[in-house]
Chimera marker file (.cmm) of the C-alpha trace (Angstrom):
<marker_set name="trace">
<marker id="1" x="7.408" y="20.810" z="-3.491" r="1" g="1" b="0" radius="0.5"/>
<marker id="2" x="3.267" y="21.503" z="-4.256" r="1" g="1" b="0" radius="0.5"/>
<marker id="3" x="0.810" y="19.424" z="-2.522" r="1" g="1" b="0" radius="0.5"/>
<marker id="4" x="0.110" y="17.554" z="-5.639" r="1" g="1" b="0" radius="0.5"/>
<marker id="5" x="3.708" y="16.215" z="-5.875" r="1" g="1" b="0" radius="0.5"/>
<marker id="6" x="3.593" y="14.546" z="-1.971" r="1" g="1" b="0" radius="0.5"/>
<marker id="7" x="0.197" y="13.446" z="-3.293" r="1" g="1" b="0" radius="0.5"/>
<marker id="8" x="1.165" y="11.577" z="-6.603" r="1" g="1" b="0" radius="0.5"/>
<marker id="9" x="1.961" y="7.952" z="-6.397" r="1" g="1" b="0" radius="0.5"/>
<marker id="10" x="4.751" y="6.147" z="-8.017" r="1" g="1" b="0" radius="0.5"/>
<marker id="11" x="4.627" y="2.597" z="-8.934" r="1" g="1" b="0" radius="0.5"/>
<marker id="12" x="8.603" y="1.588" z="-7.914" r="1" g="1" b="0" radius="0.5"/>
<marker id="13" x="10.386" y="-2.072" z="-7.952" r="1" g="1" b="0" radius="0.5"/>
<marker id="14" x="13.219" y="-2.191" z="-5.184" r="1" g="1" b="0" radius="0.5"/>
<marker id="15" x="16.502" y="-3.013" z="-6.438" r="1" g="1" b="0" radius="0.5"/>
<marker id="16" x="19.737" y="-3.951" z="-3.980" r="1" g="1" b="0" radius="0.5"/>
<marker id="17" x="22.691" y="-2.035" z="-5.432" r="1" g="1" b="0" radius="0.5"/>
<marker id="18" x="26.738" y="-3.664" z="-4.767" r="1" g="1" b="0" radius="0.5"/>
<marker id="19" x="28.457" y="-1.044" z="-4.382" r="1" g="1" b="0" radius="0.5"/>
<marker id="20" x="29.089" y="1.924" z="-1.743" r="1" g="1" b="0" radius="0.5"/>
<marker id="21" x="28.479" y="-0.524" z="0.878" r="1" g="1" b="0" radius="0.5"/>
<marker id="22" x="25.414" y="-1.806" z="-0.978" r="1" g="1" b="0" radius="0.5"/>
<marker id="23" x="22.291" y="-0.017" z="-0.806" r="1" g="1" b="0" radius="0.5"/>
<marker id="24" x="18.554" y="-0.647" z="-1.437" r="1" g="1" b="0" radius="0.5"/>
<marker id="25" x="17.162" y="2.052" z="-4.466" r="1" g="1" b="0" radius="0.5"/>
<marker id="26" x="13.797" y="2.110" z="-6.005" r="1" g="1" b="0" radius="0.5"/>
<marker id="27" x="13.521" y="2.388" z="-10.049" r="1" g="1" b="0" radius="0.5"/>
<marker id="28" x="9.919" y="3.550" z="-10.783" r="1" g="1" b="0" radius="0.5"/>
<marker id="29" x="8.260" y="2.317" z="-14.107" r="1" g="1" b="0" radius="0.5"/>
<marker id="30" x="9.182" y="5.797" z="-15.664" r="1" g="1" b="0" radius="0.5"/>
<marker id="31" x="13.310" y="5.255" z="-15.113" r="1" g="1" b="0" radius="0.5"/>
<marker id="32" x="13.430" y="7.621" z="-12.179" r="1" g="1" b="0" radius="0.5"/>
<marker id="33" x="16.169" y="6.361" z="-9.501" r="1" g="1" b="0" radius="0.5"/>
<marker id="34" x="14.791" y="6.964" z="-6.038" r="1" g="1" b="0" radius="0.5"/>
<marker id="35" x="17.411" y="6.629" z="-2.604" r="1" g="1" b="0" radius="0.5"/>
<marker id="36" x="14.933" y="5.488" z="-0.162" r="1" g="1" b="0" radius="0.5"/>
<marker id="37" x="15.359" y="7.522" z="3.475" r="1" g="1" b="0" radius="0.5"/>
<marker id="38" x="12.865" y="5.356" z="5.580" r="1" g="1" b="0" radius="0.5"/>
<marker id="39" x="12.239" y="2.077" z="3.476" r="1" g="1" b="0" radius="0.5"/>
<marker id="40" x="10.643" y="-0.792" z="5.830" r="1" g="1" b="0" radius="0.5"/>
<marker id="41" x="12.951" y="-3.861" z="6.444" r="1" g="1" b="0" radius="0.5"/>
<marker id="42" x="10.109" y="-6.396" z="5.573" r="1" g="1" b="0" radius="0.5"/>
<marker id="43" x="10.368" y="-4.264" z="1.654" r="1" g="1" b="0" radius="0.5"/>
<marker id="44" x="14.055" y="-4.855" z="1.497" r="1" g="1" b="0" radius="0.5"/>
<marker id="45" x="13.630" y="-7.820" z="-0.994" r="1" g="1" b="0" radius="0.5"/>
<marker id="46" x="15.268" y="-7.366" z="-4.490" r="1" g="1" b="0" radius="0.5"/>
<marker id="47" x="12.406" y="-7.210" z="-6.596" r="1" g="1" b="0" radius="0.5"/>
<marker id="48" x="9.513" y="-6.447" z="-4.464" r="1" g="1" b="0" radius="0.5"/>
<marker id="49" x="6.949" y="-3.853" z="-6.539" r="1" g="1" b="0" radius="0.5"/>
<marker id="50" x="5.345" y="-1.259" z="-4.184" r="1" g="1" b="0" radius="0.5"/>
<marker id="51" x="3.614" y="2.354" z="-4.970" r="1" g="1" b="0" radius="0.5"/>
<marker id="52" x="5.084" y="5.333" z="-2.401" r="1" g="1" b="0" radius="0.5"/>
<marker id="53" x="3.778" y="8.513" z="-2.168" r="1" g="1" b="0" radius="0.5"/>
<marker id="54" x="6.468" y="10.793" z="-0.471" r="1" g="1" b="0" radius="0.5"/>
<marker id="55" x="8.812" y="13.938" z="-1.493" r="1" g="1" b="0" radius="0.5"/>
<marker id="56" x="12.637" y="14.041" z="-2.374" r="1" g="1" b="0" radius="0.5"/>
<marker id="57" x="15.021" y="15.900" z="-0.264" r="1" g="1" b="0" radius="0.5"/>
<marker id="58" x="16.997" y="18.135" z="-2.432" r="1" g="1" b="0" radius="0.5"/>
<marker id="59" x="19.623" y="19.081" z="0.189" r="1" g="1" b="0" radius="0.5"/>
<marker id="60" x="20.798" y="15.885" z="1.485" r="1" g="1" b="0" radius="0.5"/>
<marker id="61" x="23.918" y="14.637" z="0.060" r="1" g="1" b="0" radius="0.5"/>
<marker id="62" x="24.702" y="11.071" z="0.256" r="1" g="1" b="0" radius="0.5"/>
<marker id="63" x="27.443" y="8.862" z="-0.383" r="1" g="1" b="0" radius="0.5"/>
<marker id="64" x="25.869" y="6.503" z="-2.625" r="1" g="1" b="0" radius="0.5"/>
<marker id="65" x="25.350" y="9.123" z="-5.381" r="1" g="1" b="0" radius="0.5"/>
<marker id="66" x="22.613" y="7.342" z="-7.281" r="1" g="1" b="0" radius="0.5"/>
<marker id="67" x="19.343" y="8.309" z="-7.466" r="1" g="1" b="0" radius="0.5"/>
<marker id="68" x="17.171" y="11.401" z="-5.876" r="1" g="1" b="0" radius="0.5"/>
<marker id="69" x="17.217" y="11.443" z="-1.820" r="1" g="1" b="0" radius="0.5"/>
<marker id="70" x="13.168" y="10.325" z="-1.613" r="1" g="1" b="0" radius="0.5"/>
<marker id="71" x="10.953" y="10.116" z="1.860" r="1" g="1" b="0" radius="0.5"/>
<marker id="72" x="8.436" y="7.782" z="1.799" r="1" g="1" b="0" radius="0.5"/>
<marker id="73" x="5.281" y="9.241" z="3.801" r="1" g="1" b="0" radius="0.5"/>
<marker id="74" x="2.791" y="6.384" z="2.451" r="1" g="1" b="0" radius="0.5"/>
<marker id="75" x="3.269" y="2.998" z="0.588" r="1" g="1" b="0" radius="0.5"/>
<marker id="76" x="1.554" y="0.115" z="-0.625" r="1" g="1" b="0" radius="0.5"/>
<marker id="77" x="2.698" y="-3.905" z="-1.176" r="1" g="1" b="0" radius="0.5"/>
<marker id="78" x="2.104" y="-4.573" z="-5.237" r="1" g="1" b="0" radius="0.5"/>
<marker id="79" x="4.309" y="-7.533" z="-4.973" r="1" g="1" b="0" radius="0.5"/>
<marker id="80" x="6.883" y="-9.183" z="-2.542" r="1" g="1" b="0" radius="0.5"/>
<marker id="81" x="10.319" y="-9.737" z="-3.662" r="1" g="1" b="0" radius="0.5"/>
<marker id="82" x="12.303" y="-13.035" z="-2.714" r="1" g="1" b="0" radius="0.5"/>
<marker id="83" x="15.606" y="-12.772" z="-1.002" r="1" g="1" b="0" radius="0.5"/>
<marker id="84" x="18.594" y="-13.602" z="-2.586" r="1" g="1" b="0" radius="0.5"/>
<marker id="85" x="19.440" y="-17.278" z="-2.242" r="1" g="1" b="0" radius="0.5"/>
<marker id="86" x="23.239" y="-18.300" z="-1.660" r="1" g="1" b="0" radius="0.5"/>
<marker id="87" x="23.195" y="-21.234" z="-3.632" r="1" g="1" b="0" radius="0.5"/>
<marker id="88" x="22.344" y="-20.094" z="-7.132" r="1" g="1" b="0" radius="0.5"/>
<marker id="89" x="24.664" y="-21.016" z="-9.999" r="1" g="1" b="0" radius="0.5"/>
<link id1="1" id2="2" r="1" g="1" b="0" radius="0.2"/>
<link id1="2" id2="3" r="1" g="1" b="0" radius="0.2"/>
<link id1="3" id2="4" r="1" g="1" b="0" radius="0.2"/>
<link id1="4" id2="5" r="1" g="1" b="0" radius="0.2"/>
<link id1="5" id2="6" r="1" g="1" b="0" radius="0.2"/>
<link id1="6" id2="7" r="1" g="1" b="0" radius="0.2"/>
<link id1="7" id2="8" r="1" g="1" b="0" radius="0.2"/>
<link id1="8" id2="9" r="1" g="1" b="0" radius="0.2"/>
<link id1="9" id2="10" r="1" g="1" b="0" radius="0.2"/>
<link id1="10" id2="11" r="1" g="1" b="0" radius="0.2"/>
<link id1="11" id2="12" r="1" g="1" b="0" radius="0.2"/>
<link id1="12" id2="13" r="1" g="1" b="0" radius="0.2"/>
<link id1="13" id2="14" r="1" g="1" b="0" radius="0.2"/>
<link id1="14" id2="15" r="1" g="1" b="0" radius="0.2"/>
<link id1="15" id2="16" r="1" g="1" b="0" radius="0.2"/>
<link id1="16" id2="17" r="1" g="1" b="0" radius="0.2"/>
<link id1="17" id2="18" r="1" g="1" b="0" radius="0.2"/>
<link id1="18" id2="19" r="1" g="1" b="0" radius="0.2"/>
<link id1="19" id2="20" r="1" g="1" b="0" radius="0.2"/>
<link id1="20" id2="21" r="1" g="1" b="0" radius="0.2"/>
<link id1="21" id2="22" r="1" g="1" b="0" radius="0.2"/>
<link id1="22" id2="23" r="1" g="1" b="0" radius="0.2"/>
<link id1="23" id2="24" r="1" g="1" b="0" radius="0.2"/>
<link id1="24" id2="25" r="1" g="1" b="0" radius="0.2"/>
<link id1="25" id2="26" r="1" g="1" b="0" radius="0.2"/>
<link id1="26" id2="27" r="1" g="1" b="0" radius="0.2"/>
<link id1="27" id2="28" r="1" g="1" b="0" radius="0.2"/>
<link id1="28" id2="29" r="1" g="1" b="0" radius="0.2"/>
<link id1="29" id2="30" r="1" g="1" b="0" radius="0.2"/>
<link id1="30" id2="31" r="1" g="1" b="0" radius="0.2"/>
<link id1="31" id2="32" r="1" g="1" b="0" radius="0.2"/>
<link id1="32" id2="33" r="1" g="1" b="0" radius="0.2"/>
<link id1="33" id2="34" r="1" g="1" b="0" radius="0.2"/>
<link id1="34" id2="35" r="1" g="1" b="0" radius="0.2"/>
<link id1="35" id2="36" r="1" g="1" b="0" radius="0.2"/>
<link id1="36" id2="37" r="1" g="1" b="0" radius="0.2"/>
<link id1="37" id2="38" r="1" g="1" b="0" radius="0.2"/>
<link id1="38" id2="39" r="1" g="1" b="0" radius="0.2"/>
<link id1="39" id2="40" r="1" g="1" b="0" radius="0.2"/>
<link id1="40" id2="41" r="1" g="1" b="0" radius="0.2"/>
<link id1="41" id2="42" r="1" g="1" b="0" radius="0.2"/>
<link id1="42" id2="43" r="1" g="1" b="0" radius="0.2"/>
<link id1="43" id2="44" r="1" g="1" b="0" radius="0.2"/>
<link id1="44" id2="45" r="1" g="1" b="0" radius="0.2"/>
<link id1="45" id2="46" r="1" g="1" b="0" radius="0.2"/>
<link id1="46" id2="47" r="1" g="1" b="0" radius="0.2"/>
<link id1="47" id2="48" r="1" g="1" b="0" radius="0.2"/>
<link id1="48" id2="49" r="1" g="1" b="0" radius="0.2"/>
<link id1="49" id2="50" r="1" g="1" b="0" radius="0.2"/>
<link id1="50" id2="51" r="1" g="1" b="0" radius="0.2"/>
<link id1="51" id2="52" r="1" g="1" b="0" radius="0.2"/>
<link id1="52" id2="53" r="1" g="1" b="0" radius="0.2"/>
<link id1="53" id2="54" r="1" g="1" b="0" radius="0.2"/>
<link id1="54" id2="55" r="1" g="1" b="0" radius="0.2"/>
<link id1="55" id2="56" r="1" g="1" b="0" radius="0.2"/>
<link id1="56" id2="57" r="1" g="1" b="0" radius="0.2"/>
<link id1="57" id2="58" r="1" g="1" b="0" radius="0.2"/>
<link id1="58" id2="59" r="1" g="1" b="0" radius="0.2"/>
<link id1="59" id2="60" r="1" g="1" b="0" radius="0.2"/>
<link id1="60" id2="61" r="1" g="1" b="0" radius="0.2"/>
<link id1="61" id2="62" r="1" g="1" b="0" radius="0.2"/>
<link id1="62" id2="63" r="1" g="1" b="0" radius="0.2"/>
<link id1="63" id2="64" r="1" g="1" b="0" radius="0.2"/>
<link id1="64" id2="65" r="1" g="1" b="0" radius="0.2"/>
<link id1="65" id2="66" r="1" g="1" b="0" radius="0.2"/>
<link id1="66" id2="67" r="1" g="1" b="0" radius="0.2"/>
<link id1="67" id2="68" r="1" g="1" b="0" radius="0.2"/>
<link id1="68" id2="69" r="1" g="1" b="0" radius="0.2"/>
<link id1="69" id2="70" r="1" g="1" b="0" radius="0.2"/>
<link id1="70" id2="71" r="1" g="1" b="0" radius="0.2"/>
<link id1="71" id2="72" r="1" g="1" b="0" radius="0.2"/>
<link id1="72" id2="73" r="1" g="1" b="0" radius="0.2"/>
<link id1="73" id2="74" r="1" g="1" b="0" radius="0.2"/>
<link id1="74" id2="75" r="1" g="1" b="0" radius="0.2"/>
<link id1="75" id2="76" r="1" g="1" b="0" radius="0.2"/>
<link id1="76" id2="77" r="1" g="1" b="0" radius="0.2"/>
<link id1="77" id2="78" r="1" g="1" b="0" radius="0.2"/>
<link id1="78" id2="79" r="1" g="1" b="0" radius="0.2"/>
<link id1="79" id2="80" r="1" g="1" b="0" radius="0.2"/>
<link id1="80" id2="81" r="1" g="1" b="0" radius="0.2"/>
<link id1="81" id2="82" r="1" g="1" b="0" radius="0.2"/>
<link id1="82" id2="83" r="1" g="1" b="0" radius="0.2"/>
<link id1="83" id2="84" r="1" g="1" b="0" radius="0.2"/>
<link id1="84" id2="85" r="1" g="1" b="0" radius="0.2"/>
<link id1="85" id2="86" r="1" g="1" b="0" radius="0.2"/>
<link id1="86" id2="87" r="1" g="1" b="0" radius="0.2"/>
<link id1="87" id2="88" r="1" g="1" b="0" radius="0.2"/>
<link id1="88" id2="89" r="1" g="1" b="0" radius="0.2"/>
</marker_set>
């Protein structure tokens, strides 16, 4: 990893993924599939646009096999999500 790539910032939406337990991902506005580390509780809201700044972890193997292993070292609210409501038909 260079300096500039822990310096770039990516403009992500957070997306809860059913399956492996269920899982919280970031999609960035290019396609790339980020597994968030360390993401906040409060961000955990399907939907919810942020911009990171962090690094992936190349030798981490997870058990949700989606996405690149990603640390977030800084972040920034775009947009809350809204929680998924029970009740919808």
């Amino acid at each position: 990893m260079t300096a500039k790539e822990s310096k770039t910032w990516h403009e992500v939406t957070v997306k809860f993924l059913d399956f492996e337990g269920g899982f919280y991902g970031l999609v960035a506005s290019n396609g790339e599939k980020y597994l968030p580390m360390n993401l906040a509780k409060e961000y955990k809201l399907p939907g919810t646009v942020l911009k990171v700044q962090g690094h992936i972890i190349k030798d981490m193997i997870t058990t949700q096999q989606w996405g690149q292993v990603f640390k977030i070292t800084d972040i920034k609210l775009i947009k809350l999500g809204k929680a998924k409501s029970e009740n919808t038909f």
